[in-house]
C-alpha positions as CSV (number, residue, x, y, z in Angstrom):
1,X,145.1,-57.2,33.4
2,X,142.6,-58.5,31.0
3,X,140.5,-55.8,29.5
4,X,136.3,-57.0,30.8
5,X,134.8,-54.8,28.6
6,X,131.6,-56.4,26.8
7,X,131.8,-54.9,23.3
8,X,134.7,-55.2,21.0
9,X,137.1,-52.3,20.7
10,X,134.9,-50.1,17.2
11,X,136.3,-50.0,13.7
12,X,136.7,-46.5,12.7
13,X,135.1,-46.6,9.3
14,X,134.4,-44.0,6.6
15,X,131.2,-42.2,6.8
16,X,128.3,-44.1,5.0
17,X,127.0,-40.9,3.2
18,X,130.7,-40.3,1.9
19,X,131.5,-43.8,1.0
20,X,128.2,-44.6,-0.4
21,X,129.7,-42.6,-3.3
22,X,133.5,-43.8,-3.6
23,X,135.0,-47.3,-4.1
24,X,138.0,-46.7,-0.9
25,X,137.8,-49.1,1.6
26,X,135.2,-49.0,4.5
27,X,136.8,-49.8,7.4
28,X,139.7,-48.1,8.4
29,X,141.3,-50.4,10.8
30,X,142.7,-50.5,14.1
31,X,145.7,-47.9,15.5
32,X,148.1,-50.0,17.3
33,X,146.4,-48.3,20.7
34,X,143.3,-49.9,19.9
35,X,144.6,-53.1,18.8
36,X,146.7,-53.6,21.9
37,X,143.2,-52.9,23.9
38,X,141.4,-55.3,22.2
39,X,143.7,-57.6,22.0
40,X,143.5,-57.5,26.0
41,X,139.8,-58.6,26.1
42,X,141.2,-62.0,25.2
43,X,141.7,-64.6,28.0
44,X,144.2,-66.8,27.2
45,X,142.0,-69.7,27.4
46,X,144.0,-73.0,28.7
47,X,141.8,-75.3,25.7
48,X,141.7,-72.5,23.0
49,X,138.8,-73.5,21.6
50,X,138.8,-70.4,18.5
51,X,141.3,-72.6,17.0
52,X,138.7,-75.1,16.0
53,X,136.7,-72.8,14.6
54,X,140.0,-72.1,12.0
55,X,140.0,-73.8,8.8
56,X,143.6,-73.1,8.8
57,X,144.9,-73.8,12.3
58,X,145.7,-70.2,13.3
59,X,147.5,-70.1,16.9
60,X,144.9,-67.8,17.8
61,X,145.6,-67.4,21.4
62,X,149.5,-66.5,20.5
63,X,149.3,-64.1,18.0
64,X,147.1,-62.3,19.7
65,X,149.1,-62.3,23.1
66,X,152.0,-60.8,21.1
67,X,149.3,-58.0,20.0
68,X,148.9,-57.2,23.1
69,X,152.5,-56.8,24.1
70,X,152.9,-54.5,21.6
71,X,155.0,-57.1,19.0
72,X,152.9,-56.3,15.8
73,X,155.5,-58.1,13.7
74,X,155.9,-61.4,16.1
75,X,152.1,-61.4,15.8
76,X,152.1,-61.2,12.2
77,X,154.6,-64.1,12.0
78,X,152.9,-66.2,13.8
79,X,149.9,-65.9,11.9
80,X,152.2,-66.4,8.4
81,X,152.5,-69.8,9.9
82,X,149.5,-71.3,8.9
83,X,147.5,-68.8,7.2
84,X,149.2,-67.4,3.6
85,X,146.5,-64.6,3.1
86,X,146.1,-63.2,6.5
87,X,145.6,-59.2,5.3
88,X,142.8,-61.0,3.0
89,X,141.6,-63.0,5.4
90,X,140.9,-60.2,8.2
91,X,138.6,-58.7,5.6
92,X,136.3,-60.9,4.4
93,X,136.5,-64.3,6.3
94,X,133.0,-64.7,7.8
95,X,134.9,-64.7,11.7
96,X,131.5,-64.5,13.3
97,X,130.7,-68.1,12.2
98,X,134.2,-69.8,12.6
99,X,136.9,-68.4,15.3
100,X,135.1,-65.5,17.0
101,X,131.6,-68.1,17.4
102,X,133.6,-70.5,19.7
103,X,135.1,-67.4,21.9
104,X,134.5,-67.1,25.5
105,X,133.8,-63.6,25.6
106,X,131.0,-64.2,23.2
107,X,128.8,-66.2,26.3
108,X,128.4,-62.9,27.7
109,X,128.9,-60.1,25.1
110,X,131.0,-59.7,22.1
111,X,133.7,-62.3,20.8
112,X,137.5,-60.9,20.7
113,X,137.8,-59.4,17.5
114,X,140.0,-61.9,15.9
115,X,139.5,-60.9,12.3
116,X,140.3,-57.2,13.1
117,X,143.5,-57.9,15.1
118,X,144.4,-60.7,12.2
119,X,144.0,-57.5,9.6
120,X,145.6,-55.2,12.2
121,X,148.8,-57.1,12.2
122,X,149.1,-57.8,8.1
123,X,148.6,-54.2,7.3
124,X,151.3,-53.5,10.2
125,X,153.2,-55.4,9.0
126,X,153.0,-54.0,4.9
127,X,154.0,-51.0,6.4
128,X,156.9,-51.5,8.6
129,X,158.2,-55.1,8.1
130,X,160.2,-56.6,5.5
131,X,159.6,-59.9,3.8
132,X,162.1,-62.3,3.8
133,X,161.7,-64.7,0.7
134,X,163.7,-67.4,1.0
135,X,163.3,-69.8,-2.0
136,X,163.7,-73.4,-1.1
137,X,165.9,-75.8,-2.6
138,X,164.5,-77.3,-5.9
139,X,163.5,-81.1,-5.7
140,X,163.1,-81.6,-9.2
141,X,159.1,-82.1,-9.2
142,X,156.2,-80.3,-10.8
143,X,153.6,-79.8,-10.0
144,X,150.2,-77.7,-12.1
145,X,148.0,-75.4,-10.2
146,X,144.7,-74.6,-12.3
147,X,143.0,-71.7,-11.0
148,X,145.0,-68.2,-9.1
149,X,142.4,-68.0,-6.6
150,X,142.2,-68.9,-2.8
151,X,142.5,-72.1,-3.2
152,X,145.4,-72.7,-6.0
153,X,147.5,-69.5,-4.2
154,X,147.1,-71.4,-1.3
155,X,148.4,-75.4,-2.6
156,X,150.9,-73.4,-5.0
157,X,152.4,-71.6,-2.0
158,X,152.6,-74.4,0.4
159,X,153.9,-76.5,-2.1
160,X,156.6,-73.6,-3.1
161,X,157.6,-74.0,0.0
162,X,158.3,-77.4,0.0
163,X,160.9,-77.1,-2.9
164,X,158.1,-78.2,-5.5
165,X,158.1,-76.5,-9.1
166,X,155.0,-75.4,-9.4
167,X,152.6,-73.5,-12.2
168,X,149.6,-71.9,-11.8
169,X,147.6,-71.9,-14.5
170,X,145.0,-69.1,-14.8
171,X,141.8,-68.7,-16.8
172,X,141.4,-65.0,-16.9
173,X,144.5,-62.4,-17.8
174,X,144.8,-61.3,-13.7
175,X,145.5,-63.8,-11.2
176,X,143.3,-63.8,-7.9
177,X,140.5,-65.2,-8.7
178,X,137.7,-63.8,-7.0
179,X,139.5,-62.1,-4.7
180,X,140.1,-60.0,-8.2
181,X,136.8,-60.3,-9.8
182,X,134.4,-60.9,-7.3
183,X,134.9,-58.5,-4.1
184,X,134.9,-55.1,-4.6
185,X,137.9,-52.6,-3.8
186,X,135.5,-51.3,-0.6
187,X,135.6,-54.5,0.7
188,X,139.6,-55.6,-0.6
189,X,141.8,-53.6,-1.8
190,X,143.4,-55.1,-4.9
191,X,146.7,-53.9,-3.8
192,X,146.5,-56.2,-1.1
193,X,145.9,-59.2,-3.3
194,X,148.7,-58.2,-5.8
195,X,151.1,-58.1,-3.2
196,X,150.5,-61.5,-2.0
197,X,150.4,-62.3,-5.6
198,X,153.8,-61.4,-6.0
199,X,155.5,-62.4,-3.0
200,X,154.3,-66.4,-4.4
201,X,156.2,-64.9,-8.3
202,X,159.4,-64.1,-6.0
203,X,159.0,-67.8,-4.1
204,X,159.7,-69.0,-7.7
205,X,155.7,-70.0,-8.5
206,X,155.2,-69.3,-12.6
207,X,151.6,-67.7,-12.9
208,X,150.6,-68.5,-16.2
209,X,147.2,-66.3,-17.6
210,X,144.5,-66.8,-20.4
211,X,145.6,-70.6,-20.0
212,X,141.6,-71.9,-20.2
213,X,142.2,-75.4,-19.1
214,X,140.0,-78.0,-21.4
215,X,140.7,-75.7,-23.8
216,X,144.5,-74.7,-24.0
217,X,145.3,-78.2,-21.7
218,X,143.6,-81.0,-20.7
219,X,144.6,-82.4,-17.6
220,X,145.8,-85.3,-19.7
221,X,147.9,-83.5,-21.5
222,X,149.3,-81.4,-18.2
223,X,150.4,-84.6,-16.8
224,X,151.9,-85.7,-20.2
225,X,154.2,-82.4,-20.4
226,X,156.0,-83.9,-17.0
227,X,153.7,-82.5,-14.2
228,X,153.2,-85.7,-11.4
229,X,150.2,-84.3,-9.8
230,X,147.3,-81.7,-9.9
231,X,145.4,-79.5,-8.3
232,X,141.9,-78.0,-9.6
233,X,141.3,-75.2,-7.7
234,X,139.2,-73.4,-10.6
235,X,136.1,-72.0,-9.1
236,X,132.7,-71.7,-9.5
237,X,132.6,-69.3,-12.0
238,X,129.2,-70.4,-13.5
239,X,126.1,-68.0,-12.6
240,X,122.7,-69.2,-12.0
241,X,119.7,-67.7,-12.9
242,X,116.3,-67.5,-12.3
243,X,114.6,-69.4,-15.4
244,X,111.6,-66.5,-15.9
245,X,110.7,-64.4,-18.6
246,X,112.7,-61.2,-19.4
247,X,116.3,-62.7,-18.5
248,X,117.4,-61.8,-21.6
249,X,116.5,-58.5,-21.7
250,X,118.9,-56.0,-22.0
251,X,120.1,-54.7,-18.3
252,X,120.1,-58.1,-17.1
253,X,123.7,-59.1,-15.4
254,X,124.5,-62.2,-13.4
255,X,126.9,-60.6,-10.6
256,X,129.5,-62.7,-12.0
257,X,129.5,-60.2,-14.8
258,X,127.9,-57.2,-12.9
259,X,130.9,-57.3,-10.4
260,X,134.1,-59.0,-12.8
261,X,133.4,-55.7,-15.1
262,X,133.4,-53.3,-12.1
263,X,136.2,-55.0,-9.8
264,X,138.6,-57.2,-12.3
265,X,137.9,-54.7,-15.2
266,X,137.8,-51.0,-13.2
267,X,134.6,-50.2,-15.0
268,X,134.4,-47.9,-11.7
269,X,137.1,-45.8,-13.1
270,X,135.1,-45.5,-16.6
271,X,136.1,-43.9,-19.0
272,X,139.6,-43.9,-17.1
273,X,139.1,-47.6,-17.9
274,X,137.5,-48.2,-21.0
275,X,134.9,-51.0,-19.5
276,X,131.6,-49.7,-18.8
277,X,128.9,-51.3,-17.2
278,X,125.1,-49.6,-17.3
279,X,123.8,-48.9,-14.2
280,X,119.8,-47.2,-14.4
281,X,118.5,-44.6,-11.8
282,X,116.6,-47.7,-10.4
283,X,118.4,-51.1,-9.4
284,X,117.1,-54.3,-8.5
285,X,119.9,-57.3,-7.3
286,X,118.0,-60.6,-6.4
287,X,119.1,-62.5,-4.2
288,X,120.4,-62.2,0.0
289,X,124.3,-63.1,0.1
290,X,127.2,-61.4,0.2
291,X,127.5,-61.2,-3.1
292,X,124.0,-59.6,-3.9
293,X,125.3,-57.0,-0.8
294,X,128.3,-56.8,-2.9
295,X,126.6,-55.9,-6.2
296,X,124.0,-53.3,-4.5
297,X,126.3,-51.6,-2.9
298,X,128.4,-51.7,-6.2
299,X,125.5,-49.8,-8.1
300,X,125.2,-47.4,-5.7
301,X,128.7,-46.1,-5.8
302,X,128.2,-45.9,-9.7
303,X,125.4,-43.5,-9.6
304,X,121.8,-45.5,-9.1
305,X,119.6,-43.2,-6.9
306,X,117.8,-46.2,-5.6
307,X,118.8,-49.8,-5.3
308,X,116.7,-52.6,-4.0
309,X,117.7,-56.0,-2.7
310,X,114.8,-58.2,-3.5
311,X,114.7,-61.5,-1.3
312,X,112.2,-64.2,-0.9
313,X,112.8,-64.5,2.9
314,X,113.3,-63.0,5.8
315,X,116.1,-61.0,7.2
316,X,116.9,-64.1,9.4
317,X,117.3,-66.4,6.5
318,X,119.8,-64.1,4.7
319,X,123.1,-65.8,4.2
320,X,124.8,-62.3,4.1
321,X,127.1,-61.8,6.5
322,X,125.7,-59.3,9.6
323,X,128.0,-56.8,8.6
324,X,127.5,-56.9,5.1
325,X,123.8,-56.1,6.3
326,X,124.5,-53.7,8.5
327,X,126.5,-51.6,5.9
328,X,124.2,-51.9,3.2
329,X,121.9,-50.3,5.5
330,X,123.8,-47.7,6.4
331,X,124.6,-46.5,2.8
332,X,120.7,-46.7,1.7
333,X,120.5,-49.9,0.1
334,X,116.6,-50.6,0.5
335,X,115.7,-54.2,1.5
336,X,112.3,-55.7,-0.1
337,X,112.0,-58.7,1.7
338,X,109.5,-61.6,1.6
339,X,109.2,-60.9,-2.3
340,X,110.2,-63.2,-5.1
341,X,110.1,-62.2,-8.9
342,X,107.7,-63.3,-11.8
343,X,108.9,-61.9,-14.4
344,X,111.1,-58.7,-15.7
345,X,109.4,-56.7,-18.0
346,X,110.8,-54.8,-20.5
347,X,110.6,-51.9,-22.7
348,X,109.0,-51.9,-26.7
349,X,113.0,-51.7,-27.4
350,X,114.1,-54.1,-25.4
351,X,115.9,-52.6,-22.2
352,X,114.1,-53.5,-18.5
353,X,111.4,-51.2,-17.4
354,X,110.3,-53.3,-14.5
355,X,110.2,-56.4,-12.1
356,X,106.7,-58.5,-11.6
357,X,106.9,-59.6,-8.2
358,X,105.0,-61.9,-5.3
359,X,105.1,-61.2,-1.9
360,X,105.8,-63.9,-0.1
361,X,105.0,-65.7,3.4
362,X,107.2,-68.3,5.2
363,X,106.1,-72.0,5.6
364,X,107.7,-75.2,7.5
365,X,111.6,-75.1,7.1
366,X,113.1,-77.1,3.5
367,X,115.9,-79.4,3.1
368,X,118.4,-75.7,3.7
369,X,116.6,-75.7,7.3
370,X,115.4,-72.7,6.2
371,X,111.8,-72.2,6.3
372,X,110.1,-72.6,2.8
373,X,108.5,-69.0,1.5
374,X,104.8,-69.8,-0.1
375,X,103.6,-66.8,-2.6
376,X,101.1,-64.8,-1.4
377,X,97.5,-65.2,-3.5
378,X,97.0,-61.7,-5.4
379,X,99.8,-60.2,-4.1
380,X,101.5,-59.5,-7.3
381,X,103.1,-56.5,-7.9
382,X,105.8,-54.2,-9.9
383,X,108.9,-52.6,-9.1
384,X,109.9,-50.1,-11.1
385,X,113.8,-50.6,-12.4
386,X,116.2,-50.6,-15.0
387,X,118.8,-52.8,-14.4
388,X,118.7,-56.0,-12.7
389,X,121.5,-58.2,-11.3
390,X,121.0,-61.8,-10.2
391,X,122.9,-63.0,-7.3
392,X,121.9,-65.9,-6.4
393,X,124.7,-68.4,-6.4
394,X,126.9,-69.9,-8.4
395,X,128.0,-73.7,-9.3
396,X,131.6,-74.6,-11.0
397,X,132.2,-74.8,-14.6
398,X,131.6,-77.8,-16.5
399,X,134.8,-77.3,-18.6
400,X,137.5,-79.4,-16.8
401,X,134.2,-81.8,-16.2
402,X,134.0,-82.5,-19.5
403,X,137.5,-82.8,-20.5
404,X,139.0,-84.9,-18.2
405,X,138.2,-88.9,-18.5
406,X,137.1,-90.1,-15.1
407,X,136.8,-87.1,-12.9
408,X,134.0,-88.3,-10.8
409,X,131.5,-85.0,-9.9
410,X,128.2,-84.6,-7.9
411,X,125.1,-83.9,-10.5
412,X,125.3,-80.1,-9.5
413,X,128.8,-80.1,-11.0
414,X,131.0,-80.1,-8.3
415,X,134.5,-82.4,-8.0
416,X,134.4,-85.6,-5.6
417,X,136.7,-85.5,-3.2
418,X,138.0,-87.3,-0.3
419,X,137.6,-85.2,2.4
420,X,140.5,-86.0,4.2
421,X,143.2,-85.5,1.3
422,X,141.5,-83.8,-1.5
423,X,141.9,-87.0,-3.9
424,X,139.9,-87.1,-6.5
425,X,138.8,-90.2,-9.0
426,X,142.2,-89.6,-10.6
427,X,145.5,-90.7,-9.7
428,X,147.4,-87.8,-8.5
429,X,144.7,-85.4,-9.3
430,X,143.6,-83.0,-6.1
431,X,140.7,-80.3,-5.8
432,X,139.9,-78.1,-3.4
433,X,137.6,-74.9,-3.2
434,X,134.5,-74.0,-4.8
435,X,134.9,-76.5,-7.7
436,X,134.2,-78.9,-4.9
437,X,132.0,-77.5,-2.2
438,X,130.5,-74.7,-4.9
439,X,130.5,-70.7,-3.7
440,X,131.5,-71.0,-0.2
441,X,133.8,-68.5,1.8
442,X,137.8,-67.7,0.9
443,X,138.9,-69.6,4.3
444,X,137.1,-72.5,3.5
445,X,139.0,-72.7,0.3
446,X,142.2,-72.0,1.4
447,X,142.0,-74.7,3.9
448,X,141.4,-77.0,1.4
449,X,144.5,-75.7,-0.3
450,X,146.6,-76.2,2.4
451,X,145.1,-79.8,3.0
452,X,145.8,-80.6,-1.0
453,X,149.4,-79.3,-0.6
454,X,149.9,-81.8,2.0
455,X,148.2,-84.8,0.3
456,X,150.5,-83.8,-2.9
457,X,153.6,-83.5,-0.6
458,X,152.6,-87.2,1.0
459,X,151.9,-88.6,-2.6
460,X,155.0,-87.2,-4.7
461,X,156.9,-88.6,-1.7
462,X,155.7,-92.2,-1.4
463,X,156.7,-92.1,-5.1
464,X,160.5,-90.8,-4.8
């Protein structure tokens, strides 16, 4: 019998008081009692229409039917099928915009919690299955990999698969990619990145660190050394700021840096981990993302009293995910909406003291389809604060831009593509992820791995 219930089975999660002051994961998961009622609320719809909203194909439907029957590891395989990353993905894909927005149940209540049965059944699984690596026979081609994070894990592992010889090649010394540096151990537990890290080292995939390519290789060069094809799957690594006075004032982070020296670096074990990163009793983190909910709820598990977010629209523009919100909330995070900053003011010796601000009022919608926020006449004002983090998105590096002859790219920076394979201007050259679309969500990117893989596979083969 299907279970009618309107709201989705709850998360037990830590409290927000507690966690607001440790870096262990919120959410605590499902207990295979809950996750077989959940996965009852689901009704086996004849057209399955959550699949569409999966940018990697996930039998929705299936797995979860196999939830439900009480075969964790059947469910967990099935997902393996098409997703690579589904312990990652159950954490942090944005399910309330893709899968769980095209759900039945959600025309009268709450969607079937698809990303919580998805984690349910990977952390299941890393505690009672066994993985089963089977390498595949070599074909005798290579291909290169730049960049270890959703994307190029994704391409190196469904090429792997394939018999390919493939090498990622990784900028920083720790593979991952954001999924390292940029979400924090509340959110996703490293542990669970390194073991999927691993499991592609033991499919025969050589990870190859501090391998800056431009620098150490140009893609020129990579395909000169005997690889046949490419994919860039490096990122957007490159911060944007704010252009107004006091940037460089001491206290100022992007969150690239803010959150690589808490997360990739363990400035959060300091001095365990000999990385610090300054955090003042008063915190400011501009912008309405998750990242910005990432870095304010960061600050505040390193010892700021009060954190602000400070965001030039309205709640209902915020690009934040609802529980990202939600959570922020709960552990105290204040939220200065309609306000936009002048200027950060700083100190006679050069450290912030404070944030000149306007409020703000919201106009006709811009080209975003947001609705355009107009200052506020002699509504200036200062926020008192001694660190400031900037989190307002993020565009790819111009590096492999400007090293490789006749990579076509948009103005902003970010790779041309054909949508349907991943090609780029470049004979056997493929990109995929935020060096293409810029800072979008983990899912996104690893469907465009998956849909480089195959273009590579389809290519290498009309070549044999």
């Amino acid at each position: 019998m299907p279970n009618m219930s309107l709201k989705k089975v709850a998360m037990p999660e830590q409290d927000p008081n507690t966690r607001n002051q440790n870096f262990l994961e919120v959410a605590l998961g499902y207990t295979e009692e809950m996750a077989k009622e959940e996965a009852q609320r689901c009704l086996q719809c004849k057209h399955k229409p959550c699949i569409k909203g999966c940018p990697v194909n996930v039998q929705i439907p299936e797995f979860i039917k196999l939830v439900a029957e009480g075969d964790f590891e059947g469910a967990y395989q099935k997902v393996k099928e098409t997703n690579a990353l589904p312990a990652i993905c159950g954490r942090v894909c944005p399910q309330e915009t893709q899968c769980e927005q095209l759900c039945v149940r959600a025309k009268k209540g709450e969607p079937v919690g698809i990303g919580r049965l998805e984690r349910f059944v990977a952390d299941w699984h890393m505690k009672n299955g066994k993985d089963e690596i089977i390498k595949a026979e070599p074909i005798g081609k290579k291909v290169a990999v730049i960049g270890a994070g959703p994307a190029g894990l994704t391409c190196a592992g469904d090429l792997a698969k394939l018999g390919y010889d493939v090498t990622i090649f990784e900028a920083f010394h720790t593979p991952g990619g954001v999924l390292m540096y940029g979400i924090p151990e509340f959110r996703l537990p490293k542990e669970i990145v390194q073991k999927e890290i691993d499991t592609l080292k033991e499919m025969g995939v050589d990870i190859q660190t501090n391998m800056v390519i431009g620098k150490v290789y140009s893609i020129e060069e990579l395909m000169a050394e005997g690889f046949e094809a490419v994919f860039i799957g490096s990122g957007a690594g490159l911060p944007s700021f704010l252009n107004i006075p006091g940037e460089n004032l001491n206290g100022v982070y992007s969150a690239n840096e803010f959150l690589t020296r808490i997360n990739l670096m363990k400035a959060y074990k300091f001095p365990e981990c000999d990385t610090p990163v300054r955090v003042g009793k008063k915190v400011a983190v501009i912008g309405g993302g998750n990242v910005a909910m990432d870095a304010a709820r960061s600050a505040k598990r390193l010892g700021a009293e009060e954190v602000y977010i400070i965001y030039r629209r309205s709640e209902a523009e915020m690009p934040a995910r609802l529980e990202e919100i939600h959570h922020a909330k709960e552990e105290g995070i204040q939220f200065k909406l309609l306000t936009n900053p002048k200027q950060i003011l700083g100190t006679d010796d050069g450290w912030v003291r404070a944030i000149e601000c306007v409020e703000m009022e919201l106009g006709e919608p811009d080209a975003s389809g947001r609705r355009r926020p107009i200052p506020k006449e002699g509504s200036e004002h200062e926020v008192e604060v001694q660190t400031v983090v900037i989190a307002i998105g993020q565009s790819p590096n111009p590096l492999i831009k400007s090293t490789t002859k006749g990579l076509e790219t948009h103005k902003w920076g970010g790779i041309i593509t054909d949508e349907e394979t991943g090609a780029t201007s470049i004979k056997g050259v493929y990109a995929g992820g935020d060096a293409v679309t810029g800072a979008a969500t983990v899912i996104l990117a690893m469907g465009a791995g998956k849909t480089a893989a195959k273009s590579i596979h389809e290519y290498l083969q009309s070549k044999a």
